[in-house]
C-alpha positions in Angstrom: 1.7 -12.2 17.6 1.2 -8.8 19.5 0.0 -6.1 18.7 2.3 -3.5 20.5 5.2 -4.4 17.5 3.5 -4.3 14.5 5.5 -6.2 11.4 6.3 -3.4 9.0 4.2 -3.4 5.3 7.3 -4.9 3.3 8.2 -7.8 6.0 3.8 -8.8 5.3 4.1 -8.3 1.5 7.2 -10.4 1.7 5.2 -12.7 3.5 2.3 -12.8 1.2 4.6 -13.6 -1.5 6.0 -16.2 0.3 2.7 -17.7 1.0 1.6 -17.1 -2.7 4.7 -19.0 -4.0 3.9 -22.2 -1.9 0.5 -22.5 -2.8 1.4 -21.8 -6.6 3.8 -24.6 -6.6 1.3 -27.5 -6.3 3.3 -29.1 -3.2 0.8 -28.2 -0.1 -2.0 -30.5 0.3 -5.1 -29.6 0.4 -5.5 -28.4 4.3 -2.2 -26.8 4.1 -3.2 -24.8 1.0 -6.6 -23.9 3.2 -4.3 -22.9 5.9 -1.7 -21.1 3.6 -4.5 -18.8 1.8 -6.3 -18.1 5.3 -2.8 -16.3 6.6 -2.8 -14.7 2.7 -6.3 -13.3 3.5 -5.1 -11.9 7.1 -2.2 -10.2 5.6 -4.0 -8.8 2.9 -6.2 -7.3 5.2 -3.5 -6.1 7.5 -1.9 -4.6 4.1 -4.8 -2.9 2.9 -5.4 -0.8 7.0 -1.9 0.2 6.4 -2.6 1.0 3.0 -5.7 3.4 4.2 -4.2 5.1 7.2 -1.0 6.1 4.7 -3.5 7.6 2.6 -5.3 9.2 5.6 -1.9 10.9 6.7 -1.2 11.8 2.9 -4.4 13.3 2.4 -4.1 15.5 5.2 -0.3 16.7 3.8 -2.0 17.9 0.6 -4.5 19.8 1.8 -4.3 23.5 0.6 -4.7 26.4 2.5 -8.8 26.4 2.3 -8.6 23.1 3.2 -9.7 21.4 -0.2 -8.0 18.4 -1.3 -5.4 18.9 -4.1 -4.5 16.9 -6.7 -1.8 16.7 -9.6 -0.4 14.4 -11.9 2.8 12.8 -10.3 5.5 14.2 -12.3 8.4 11.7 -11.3 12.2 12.7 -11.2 12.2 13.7 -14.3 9.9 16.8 -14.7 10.8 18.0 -10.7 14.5 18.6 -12.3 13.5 19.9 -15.4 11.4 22.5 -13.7 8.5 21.4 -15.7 5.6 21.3 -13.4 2.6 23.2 -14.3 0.9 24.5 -11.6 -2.4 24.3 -13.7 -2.8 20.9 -14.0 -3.5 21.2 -9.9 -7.1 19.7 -9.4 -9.5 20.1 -6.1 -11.1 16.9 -5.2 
């Protein structure tokens, strides 16, 4: 497959799970369940490098001004409607 089109994160998790659900169910042989967990491994990998450069490009969205890292409890739907959030409870790294 080329490179120059990436598959998105949820078509390889989809994948993965695919790939987990055949090996669970006891039908591949042996080399197929060899085969089957090596393309597991390979998206797994490919997950994760997606998984780090999101965190990359969200690290450097909640930066402050000073250029520390931030950090504050997720608060969910919930307490962003309710107007609870507690500016206090902001952490620097």
């Amino acid at each position: 497959m080329a490179e120059n089109n990436p598959k998105k994160f949820e078509d390889e998790m989809a994948d993965l799970e695919g790939i987990v659900s055949q090996i669970d169910s006891g039908e591949l042989s042996l080399e197929e369940s060899i085969s089957a967990f090596e393309r597991g491994v390979a998206l797994v990998r490919s997950l994760n490098q997606k998984l780090d450069e999101v965190e990359r490009r969200v690290e450097v969205l909640i930066r402050d001004s000073r250029g520390d890292l931030k950090r504050s409890p997720y608060q969910g739907d919930f307490a962003r409607d309710s107007g609870d959030q507690n500016k206090d409870d902001d952490e620097s790294f």
